[in-house]
C-alpha positions in Angstrom: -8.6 -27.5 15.0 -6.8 -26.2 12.3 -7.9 -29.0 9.2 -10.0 -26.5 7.0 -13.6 -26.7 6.5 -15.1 -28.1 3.2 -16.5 -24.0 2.6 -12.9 -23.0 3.4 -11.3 -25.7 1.1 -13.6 -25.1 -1.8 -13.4 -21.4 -1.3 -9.6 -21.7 -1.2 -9.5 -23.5 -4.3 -11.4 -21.4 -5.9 -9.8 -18.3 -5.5 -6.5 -20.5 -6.2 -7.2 -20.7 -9.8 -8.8 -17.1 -10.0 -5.5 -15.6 -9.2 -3.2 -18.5 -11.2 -5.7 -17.8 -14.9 -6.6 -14.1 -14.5 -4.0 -12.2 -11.8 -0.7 -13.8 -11.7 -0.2 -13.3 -15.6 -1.3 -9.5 -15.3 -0.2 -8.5 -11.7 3.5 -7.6 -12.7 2.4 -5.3 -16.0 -0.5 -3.5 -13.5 2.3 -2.7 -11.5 4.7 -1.5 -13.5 2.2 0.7 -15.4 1.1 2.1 -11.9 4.5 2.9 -11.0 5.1 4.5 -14.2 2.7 6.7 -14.8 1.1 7.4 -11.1 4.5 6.7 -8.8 4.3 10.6 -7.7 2.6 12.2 -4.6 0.1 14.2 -7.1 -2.8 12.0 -5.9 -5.7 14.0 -7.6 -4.0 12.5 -11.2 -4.2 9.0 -9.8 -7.1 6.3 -11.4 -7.5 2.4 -11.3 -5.6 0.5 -14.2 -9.4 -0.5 -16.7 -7.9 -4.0 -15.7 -8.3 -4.2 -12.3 -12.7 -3.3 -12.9 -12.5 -5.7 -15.5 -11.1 -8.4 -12.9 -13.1 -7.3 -9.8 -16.6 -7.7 -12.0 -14.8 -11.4 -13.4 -14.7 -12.3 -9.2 -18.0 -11.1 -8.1 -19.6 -12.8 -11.2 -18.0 -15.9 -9.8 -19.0 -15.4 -6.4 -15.5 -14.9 -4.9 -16.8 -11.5 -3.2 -16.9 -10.8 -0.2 -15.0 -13.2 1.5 -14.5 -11.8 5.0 -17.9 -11.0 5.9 -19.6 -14.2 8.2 -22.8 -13.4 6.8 -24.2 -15.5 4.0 -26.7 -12.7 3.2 -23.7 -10.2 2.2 -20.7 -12.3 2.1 -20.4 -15.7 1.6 -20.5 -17.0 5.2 -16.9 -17.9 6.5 -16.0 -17.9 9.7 -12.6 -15.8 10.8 -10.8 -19.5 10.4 -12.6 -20.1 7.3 -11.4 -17.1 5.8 -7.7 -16.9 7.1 -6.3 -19.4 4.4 -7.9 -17.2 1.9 -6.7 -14.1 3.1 -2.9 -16.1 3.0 -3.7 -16.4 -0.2 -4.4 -13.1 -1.8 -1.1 -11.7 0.2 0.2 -13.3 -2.0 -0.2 -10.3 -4.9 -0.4 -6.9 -4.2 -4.0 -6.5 -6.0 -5.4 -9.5 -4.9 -7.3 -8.1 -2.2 -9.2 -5.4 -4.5 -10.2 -7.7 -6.9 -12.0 -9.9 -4.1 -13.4 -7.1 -3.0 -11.5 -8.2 0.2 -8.9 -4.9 1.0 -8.1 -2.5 3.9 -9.3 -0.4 5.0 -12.9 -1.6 3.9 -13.1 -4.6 5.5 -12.9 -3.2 9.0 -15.4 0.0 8.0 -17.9 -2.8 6.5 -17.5 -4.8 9.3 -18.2 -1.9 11.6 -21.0 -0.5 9.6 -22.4 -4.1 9.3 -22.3 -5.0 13.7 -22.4 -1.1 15.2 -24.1 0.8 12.0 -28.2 1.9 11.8 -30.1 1.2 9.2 -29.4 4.1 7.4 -25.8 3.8 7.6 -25.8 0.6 6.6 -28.3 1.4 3.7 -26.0 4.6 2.9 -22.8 3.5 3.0 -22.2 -0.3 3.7 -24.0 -1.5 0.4 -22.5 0.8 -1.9 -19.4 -0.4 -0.5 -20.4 -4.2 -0.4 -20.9 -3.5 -4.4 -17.2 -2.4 -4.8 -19.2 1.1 -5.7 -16.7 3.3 -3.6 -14.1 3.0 -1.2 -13.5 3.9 2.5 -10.7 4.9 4.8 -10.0 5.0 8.7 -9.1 8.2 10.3 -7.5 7.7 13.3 -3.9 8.7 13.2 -2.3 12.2 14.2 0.6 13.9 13.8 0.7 15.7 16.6 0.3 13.2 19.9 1.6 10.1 19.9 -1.1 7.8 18.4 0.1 4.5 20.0 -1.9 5.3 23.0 -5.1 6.1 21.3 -6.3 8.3 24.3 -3.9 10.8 23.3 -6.4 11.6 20.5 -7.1 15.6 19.8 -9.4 15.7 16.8 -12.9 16.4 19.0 -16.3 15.8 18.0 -18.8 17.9 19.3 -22.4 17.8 19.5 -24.0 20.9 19.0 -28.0 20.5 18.6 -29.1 17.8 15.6 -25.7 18.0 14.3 -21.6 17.0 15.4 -18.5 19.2 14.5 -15.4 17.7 14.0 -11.9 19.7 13.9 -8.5 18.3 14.4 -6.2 16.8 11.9 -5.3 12.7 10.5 -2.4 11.0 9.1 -1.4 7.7 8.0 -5.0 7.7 6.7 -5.1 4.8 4.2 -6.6 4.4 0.4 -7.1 8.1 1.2 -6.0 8.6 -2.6 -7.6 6.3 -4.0 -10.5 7.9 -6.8 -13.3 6.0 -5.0 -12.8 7.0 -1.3 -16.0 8.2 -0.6 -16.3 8.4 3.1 -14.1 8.4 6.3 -15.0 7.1 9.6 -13.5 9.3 12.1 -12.5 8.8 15.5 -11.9 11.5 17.7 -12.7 13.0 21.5 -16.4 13.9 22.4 -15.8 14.2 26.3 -12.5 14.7 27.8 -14.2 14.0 31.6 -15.6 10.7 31.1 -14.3 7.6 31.8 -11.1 7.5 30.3 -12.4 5.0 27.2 -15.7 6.1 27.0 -14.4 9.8 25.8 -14.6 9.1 22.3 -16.7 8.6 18.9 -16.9 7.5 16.0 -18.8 9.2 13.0 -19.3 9.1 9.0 -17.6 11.7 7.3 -18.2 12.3 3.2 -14.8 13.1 2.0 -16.8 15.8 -0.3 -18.1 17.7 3.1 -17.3 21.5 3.6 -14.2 21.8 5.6 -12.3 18.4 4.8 -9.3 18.8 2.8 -6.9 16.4 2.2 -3.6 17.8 2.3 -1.0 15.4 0.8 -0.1 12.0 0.3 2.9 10.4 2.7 5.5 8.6 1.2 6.7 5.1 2.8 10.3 4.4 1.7 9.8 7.1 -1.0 6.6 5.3 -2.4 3.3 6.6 -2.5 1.2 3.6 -2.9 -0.7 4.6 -5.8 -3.4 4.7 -6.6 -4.3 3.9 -3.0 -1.8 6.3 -0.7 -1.7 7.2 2.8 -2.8 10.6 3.2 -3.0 13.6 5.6 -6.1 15.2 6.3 -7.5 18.1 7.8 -10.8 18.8 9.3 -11.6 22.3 9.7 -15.3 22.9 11.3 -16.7 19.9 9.7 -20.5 20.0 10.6 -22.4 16.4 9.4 -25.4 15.1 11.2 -26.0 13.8 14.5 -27.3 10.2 12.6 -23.5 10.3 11.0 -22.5 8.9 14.8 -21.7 4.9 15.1 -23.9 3.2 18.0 -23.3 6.7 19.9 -21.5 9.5 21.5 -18.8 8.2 23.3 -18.7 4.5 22.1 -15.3 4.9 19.8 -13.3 2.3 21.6 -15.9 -0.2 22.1 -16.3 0.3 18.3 -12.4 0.1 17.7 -11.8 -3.4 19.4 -14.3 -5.0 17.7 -13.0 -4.1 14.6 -9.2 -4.2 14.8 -10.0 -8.0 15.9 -10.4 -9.9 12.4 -8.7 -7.3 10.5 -5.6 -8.0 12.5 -6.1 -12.0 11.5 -6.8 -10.9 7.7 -3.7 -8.6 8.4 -1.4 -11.4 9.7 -2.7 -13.9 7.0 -2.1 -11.8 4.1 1.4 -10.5 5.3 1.7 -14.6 5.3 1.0 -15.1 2.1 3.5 -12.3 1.2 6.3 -13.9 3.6 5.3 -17.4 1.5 5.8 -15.8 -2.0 9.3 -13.9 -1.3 10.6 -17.0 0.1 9.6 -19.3 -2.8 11.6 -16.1 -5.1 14.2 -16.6 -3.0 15.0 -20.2 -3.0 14.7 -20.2 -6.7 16.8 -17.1 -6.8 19.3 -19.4 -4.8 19.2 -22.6 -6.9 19.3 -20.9 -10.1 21.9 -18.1 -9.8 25.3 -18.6 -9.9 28.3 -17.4 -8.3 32.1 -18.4 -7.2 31.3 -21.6 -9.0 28.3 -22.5 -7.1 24.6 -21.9 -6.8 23.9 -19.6 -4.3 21.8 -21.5 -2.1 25.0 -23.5 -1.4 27.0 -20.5 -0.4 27.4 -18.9 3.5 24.6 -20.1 5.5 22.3 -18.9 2.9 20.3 -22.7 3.4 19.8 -22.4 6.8 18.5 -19.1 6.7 15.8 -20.7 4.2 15.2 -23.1 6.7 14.7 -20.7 9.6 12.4 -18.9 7.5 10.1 -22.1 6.4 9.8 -22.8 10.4 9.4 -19.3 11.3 6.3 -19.2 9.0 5.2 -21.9 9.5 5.3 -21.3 13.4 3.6 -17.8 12.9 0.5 -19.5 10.5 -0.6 -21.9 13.9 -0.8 -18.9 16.2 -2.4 -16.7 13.2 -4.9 -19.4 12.7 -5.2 -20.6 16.5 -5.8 -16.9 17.1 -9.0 -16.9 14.8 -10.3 -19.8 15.7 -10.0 -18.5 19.5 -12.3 -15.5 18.0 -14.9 -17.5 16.1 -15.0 -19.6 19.6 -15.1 -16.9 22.4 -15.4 -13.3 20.6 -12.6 -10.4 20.3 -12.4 -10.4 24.1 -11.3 -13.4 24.9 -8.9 -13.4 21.8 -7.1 -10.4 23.5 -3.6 -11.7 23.8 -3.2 -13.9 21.0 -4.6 -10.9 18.6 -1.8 -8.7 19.9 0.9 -11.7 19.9 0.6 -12.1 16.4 0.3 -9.1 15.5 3.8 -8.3 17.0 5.1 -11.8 15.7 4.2 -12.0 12.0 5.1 -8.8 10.5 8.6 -9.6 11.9 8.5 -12.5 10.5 8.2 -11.2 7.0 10.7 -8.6 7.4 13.3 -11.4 7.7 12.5 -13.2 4.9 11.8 -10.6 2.5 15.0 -8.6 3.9 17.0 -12.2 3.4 15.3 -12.6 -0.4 16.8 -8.7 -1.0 19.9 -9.7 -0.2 19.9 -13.1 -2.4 18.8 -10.5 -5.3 21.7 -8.0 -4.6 21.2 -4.6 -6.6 18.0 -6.4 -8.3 16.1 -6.9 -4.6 15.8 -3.3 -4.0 14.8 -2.6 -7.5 10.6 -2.8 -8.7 11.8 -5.4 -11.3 10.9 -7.9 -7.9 8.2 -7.3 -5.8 10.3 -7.6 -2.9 10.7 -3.9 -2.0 6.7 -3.7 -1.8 6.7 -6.4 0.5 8.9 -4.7 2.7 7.5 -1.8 3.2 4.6 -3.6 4.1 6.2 -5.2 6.6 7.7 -2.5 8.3 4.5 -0.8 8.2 2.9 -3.1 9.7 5.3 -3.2 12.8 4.0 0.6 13.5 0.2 0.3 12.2 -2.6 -0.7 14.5 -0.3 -0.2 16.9 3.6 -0.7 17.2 5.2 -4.1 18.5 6.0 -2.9 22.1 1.8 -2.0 23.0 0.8 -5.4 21.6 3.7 -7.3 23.3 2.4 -4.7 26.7 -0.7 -6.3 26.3 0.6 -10.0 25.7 2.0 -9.3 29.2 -1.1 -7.7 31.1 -3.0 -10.4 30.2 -0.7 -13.2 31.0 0.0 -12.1 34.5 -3.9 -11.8 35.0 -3.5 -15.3 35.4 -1.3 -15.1 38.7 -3.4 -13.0 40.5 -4.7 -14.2 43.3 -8.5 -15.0 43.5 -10.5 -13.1 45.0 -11.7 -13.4 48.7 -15.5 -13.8 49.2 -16.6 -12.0 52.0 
């Protein structure tokens, strides 16, 4: 089930050597500009490094563009297991993902414009941002309920003749900084009497509409992600058209499933990649440095925690890609529990081993000489976003004991 395609295999190839000739020898100067000269919460000063166009032109010229859409039309036609060793792959780097045109939030917003949009969303906002023209973000978050049971929700949407007014107030929203974000696609309550899922909505907001103002960017581990950044924003009478509303009042967590689905896979994948890359820094980091006479990788039990990791990984990459291909076989649905058990199991799995690789760097590890302190704060991000660890391993649970339930009588 899990030998790669030819498509996935010359795709993977492909964007192999993209990243070794024209990423990998820029990446770490990219990052250490960005850090300089943008590392601050002051997100209006924030712009993309010239080199990081130059390079997203370079991939769509070569066709690597696209990747995660299954349409050959728009994207290139991979499946979700197609596409999974790619996404591994540009977890790898912490631009990656831009360049291919292939980053979060977008994917999910294109992929929810692209199944649940009309034709005028889709010719409004879903090419421009096939092109790479702007970016998107996902406002879903809020500070003042807790968001982990996305019922709890208090933004409202309200229809009110041709048009819908939203008021309430985001967090966590990501790429909310970034000089491209164009739109947000905002979820919020449109009837607090219905059925309890079928209260909410989502709709297309223009970040440049009267009333929206974002409010500040949030630091994670005293980093603001630039020029990306996870912001706070506020929605204050926001009046956009009735049209502006994805497949309907009251569809929002219909909507929701279907998109956290893949992007959880592309999520696991990449954070992957990223568990891959810190443990190859730390084994060299091991065999090469020195100390009390002896390389480090011979010293405490730092080998078998090497060898914990490589299994770990290497345990969490089956169920990542037996996950997808459970998706691409029987649709989000019937993917439920194994989208929420990796989604608890592999960002844990990277916050060992990049925690481990900090500690075989000492004082360097928690430095931005390494990547490594990037890589942990994705990590522990990803623990909390689309949902902490304890509602996807609730879920794990609900749907395993569906299986003992009795059958039902017929009568």
């Amino acid at each position: 089930m899990f030998g790669r395609s030819e498509l996935s295999q010359q795709y993977l190839s492909r964007v192999k050597a993209f990243m070794a000739e024209h990423i990998e020898p820029v990446e770490g100067a990219i990052m250490q500009g960005v850090l300089h000269d943008q590392g601050h919460g002051n997100w209006r000063e924030w712009s993309i490094p010239e080199e990081i166009d130059a390079l997203k032109e370079k991939a769509k010229n070569e066709g690597l563009w696209n990747l995660f859409l299954p349409d050959s039309r728009l994207g290139q036609g991979l499946s979700t297991l197609d596409y999974a060793p790619l996404a591994e792959q540009m977890g790898r780097s912490f631009i990656a993902p831009e360049v291919f045109n292939c980053n979060a939030p977008d994917t999910g917003n294109m992929e929810v414009l692209y199944h649940y949009g009309s034709d005028s969303q889709r010719k409004t906002w879903l090419q421009p941002l096939l092109q790479g023209e702007i970016r998107s973000v996902f406002a879903m978050t809020e500070p003042q309920v807790a968001s982990s049971d996305a019922t709890n929700m208090e933004t409202r949407i309200t229809a009110d003749g041709d048009d819908v007014i939203i008021q309430g107030r985001k967090w966590w929203t990501t790429g909310l900084g970034h000089p491209n974000a164009k739109i947000a696609i905002v979820m919020g309550l449109t009837d607090p009497d219905a059925e309890r899922h079928k209260r909410h909505s989502m709709v297309l907001v223009p970040l440049d509409t009267p009333g929206v103002t974002i409010e500040r960017m949030l630091p994670v581990f005293g980093d603001y992600d630039a020029p990306y950044g996870h912001g706070e924003v506020s929605f204050n009478n926001v009046r956009v058209p009735k049209t502006n509303v994805i497949g309907g009042l009251g569809y929002g967590f219909a909507i929701a499933q279907g998109r956290l689905g893949p992007g959880r896979v592309h999520h696991c994948m990449r954070a992957l990649g990223a568990a891959e890359r810190c443990l190859e820094l730390m084994i060299t980091r091991g065999m090469e440095r020195v100390a009390f006479g002896q390389p480090l990788i011979k010293l405490g039990d730092n080998g078998t925690r090497i060898a914990k990791h490589r299994m770990a990984i290497d345990q969490a990459r089956l169920y990542t890609l037996y996950t997808a291909g459970v998706i691409d076989n029987q649709g989000v649905r019937g993917a439920a529990s194994e989208i929420a058990g990796i989604k608890a199991v592999v960002p844990t799995v990277l916050q060992n081993v990049v925690d481990d690789a900090i500690q075989m760097f000492g004082g360097g590890g928690l430095s931005h000489d390494y990547p490594l302190t990037g890589f942990y704060a994705i990590a522990r991000a990803l623990r909390l976003a689309d949902g902490p660890d304890e509602v996807h391993q609730a879920t794990v649970l609900r749907q395993e004991l569906r299986k003992y339930r009795p059958p039902r009588s017929e009568s």
